[in-house]
C-alpha positions as CSV (number, residue, x, y, z in Angstrom):
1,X,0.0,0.0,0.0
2,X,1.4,3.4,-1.4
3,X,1.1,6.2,1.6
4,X,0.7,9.7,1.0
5,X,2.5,10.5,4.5
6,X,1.5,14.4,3.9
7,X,-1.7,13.5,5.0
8,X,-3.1,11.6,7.5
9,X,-2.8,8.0,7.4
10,X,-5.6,6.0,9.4
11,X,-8.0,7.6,7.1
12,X,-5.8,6.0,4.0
13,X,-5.5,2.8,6.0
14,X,-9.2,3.1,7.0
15,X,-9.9,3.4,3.0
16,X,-7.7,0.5,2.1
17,X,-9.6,-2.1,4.6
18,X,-13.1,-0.9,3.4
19,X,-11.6,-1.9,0.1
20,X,-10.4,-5.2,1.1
21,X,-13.6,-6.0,2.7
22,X,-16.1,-4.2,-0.3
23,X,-14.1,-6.7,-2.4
24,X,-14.8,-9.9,0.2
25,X,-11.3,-10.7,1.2
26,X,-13.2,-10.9,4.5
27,X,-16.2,-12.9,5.0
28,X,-19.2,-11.6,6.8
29,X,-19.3,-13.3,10.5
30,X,-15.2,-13.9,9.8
31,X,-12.8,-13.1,12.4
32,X,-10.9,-9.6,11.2
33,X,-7.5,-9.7,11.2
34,X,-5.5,-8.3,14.5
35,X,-3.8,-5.1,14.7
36,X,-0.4,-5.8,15.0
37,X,-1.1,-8.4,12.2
38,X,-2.4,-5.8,9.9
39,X,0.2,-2.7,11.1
40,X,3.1,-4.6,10.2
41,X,1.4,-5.7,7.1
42,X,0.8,-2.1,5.9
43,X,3.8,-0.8,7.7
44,X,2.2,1.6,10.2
45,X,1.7,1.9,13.7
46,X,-0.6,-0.3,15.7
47,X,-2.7,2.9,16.4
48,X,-3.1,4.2,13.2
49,X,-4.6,1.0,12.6
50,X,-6.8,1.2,15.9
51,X,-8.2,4.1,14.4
52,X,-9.2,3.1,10.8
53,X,-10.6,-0.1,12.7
54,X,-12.5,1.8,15.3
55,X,-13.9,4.1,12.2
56,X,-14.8,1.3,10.6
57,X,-16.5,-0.4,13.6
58,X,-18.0,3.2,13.6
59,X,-19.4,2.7,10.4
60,X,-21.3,-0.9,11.3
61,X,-18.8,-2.6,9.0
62,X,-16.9,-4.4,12.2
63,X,-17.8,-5.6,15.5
64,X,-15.8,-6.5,18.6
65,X,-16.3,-9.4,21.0
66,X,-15.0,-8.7,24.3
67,X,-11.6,-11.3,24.5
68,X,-12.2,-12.4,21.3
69,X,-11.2,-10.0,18.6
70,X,-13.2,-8.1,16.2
71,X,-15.2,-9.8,13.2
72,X,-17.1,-8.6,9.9
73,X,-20.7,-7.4,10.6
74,X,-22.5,-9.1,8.2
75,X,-24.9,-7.0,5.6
C-alpha cells in the first residue's frame, strides 16, 4: 500500500480495509484480522490501525467481541 505520509494516514489505511472488505477478502461473521497483524502488514503503527478499525467499527462494518477479537458485521 502506497502512503501519501502528507496527509493523514488512518484515514488512508481506513480506506484500504473498506476496500479489502467491499471486495470480500473478509467474510461476513469472519474473524478480522489483529492489529499488530495488519500494522506490520501495511507498515504503520498499531494505532493508526486502531483508528481506521475503530472508524470502521464506527461505520457498522466491524464488531468486537470482548476477549475475542473483532469480526465482519454481516450485511
Amino acid at each position: 500500500m502506497d502512503l501519501d505520509r502528507s496527509v493523514p494516514v488512518w484515514p488512508q489505511v481506513a480506506d484500504e480495509l473498506r476496500r479489502r472488505l467491499d471486495a470480500g477478502q473478509y467474510a461476513p461473521g469472519a474473524r478480522f484480522p489483529a492489529v499488530n497483524e495488519l500494522a506490520a502488514e501495511l507498515d504503520v503503527a498499531p494505532s493508526t490501525v486502531q483508528k481506521a478499525v475503530a472508524a470502521l467499527r464506527a461505520e457498522g462494518r466491524l464488531y468486537t467481541v470482548l476477549g475475542q477479537g473483532s469480526f465482519v458485521q454481516e450485511r
